[in-house]
KOLTI-274084 format. One line per 10 residues: their letters; for each residue x, y, z of C-alpha. Coordinates in Angstrom, 3 decimals. Layout:
REM KOLTI-274084
a = X:Y:Z; ...
//
This chain:
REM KOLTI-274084
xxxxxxxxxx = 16.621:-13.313:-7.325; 13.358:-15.441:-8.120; 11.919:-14.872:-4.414; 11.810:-13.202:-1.433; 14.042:-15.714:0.021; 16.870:-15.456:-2.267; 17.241:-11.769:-1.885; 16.756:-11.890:1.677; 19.631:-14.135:1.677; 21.925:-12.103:-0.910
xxxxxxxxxx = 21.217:-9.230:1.128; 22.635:-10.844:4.027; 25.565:-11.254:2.184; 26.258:-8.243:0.431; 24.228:-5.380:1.812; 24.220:-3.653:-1.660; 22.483:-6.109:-3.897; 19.788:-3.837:-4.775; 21.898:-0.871:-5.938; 23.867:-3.782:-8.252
xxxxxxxxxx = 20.786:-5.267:-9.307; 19.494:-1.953:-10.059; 22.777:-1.295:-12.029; 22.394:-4.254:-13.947; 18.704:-2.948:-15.186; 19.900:0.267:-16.009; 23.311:-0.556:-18.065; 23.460:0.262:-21.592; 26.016:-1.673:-22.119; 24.225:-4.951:-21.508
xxxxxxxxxx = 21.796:-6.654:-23.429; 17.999:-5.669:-22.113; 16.540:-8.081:-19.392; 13.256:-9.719:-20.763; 9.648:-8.314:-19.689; 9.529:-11.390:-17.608; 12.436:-11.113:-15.859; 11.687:-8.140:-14.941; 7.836:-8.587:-14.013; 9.094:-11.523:-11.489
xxxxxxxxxx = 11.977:-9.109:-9.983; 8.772:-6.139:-9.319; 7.116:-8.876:-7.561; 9.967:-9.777:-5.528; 10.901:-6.144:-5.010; 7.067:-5.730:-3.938; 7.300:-9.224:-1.162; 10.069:-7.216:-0.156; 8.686:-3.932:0.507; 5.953:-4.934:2.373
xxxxxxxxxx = 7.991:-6.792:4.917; 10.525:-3.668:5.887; 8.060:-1.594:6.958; 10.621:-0.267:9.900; 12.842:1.416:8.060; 12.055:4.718:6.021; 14.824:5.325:4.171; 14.723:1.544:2.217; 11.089:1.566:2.036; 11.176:5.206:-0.062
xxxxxxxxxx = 14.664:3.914:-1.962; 12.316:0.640:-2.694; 8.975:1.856:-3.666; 11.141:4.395:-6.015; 12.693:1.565:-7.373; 8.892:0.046:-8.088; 8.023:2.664:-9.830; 10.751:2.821:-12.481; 9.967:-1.292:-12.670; 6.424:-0.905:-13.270
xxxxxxxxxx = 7.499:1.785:-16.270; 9.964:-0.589:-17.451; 7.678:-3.866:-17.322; 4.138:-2.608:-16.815; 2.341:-5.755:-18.657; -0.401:-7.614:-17.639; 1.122:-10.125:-15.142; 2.214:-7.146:-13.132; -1.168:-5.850:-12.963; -2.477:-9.537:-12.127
xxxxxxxxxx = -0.335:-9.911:-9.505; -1.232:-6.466:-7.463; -4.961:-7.362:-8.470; -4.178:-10.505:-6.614; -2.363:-8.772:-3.486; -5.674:-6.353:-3.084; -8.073:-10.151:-3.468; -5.532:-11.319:-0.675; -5.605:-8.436:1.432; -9.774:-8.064:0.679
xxxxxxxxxx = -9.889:-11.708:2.288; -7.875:-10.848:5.172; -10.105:-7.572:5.968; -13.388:-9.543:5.319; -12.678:-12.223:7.916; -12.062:-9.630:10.301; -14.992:-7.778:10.029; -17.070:-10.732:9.927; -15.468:-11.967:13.073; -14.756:-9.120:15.190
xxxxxxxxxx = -17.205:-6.205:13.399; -14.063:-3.905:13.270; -10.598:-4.397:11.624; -7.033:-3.255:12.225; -5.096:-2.642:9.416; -1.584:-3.282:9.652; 1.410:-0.983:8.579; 2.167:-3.389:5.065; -1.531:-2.789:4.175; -1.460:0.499:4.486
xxxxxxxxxx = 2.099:0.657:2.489; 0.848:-1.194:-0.320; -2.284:1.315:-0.774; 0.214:4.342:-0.395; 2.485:2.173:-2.824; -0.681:1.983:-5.874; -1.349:5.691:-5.070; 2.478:6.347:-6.433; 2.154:3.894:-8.978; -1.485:4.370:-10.141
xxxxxxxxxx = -2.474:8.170:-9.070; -5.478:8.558:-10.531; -8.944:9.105:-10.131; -10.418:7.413:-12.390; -12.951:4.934:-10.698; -13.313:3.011:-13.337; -9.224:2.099:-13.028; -8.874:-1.659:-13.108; -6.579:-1.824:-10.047; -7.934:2.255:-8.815
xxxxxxxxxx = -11.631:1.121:-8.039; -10.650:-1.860:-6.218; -7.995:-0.206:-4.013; -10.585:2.521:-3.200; -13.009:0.320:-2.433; -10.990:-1.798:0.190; -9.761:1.794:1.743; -13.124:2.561:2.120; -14.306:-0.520:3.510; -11.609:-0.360:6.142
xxxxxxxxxx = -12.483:3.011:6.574; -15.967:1.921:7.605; -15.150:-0.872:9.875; -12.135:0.505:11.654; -11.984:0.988:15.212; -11.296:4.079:17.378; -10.600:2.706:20.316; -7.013:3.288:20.982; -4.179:6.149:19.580; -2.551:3.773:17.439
xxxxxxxxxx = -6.106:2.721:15.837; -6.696:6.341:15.184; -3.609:7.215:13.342; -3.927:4.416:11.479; -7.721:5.967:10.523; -5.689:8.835:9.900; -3.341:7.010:7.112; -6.439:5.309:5.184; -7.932:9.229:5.581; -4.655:10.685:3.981
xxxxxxxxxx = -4.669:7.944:1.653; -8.586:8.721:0.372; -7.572:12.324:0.039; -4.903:11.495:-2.345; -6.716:9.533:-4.481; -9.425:12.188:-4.969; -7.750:15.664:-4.651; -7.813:15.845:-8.263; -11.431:14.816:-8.598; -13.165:16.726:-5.751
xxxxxxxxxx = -15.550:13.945:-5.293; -17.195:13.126:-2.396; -16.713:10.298:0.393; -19.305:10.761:3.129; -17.302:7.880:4.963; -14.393:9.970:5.908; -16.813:13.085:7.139; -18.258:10.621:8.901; -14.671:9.180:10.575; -13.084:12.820:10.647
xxxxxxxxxx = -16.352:13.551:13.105; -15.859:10.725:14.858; -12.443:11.661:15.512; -13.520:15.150:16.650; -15.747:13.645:19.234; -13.199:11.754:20.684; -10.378:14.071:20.924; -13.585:16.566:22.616; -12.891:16.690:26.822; -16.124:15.708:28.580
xxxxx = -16.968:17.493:31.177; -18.776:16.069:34.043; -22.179:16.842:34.472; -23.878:18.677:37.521; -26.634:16.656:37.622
//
């Protein structure tokens, strides 16, 4: 399928087009599927994963399915085009913030960071698609929210996230001390006072 809306509709039809599809990649047999090809089918794959964000089981089938893609294709329009979902997705946050002060990150945001952690796990910060990611988890880490449970475990996803990218690095984000103390304040019981 060239788009989202072709495999949304073969999927309607035959509920396993992605196992057949995925067949078709992996058969011997066959002659090999150009770079290209498979480049546009990752970014269809990718459309795709960010709009099931309900159901667990696809989402983990999917994003391993991404993975073996990007090891497959891995050229520069692939890179491009999650360069250019992180622009989008920079856009989106910096309206927010300059409209409201604070942002709420939605579930496909926070997929498509957890996504590049799979893909890209390193911690390199000079990363060409690394750095960026970082830097938009941190800036939604300093302009999110806590002003409702579901705000705060969504702080708690962007924390989870920071501490994958930098396990292996041991370096330092004063932002999330600074959120994880927040948090601690929060979930504190105030007493009242006798005065």
């Amino acid at each position: 399928p060239s788009d989202i809306d072709k495999l949304q509709t073969r999927l309607s039809d035959d509920k396993n087009t992605l196992s057949t599809i995925w067949k078709r990649i992996n058969d011997k047999r066959l002659p090999p599927i150009p770079k290209s090809v498979l480049s546009n089918y990752f970014d269809v794959l990718l459309d795709y994963y960010e709009t099931i964000t309900s159901n667990k089981i696809l989402l983990n089938q999917i994003g391993k399915n991404l993975l073996y893609l990007l090891q497959l294709v891995n050229n520069e329009q692939t890179k491009s085009n999650i360069l250019n979902r992180l622009k989008q997705y920079h856009v989106i946050l910096n309206e927010q913030i300059e409209n409201d002060k604070f942002c709420q990150v939605d579930l496909s945001f926070i997929l498509f960071l957890k996504l590049i952690t799979h893909l890209y796990p390193t911690s390199d910060f000079l990363h060409p698609i690394t750095t960026p990611a970082i830097t938009l988890l941190v800036q939604a880490i300093n302009h999110s929210s806590l002003k409702s449970l579901g705000s705060c475990r969504q702080v708690l996803f962007l924390i989870d996230l920071v501490k994958q990218w930098i396990s292996r690095s041991h370096r330092y984000v004063p932002e999330i001390i600074v959120l994880l103390i927040k948090l601690i304040q929060l979930s504190c019981p105030i007493e009242k006072s006798q005065y």
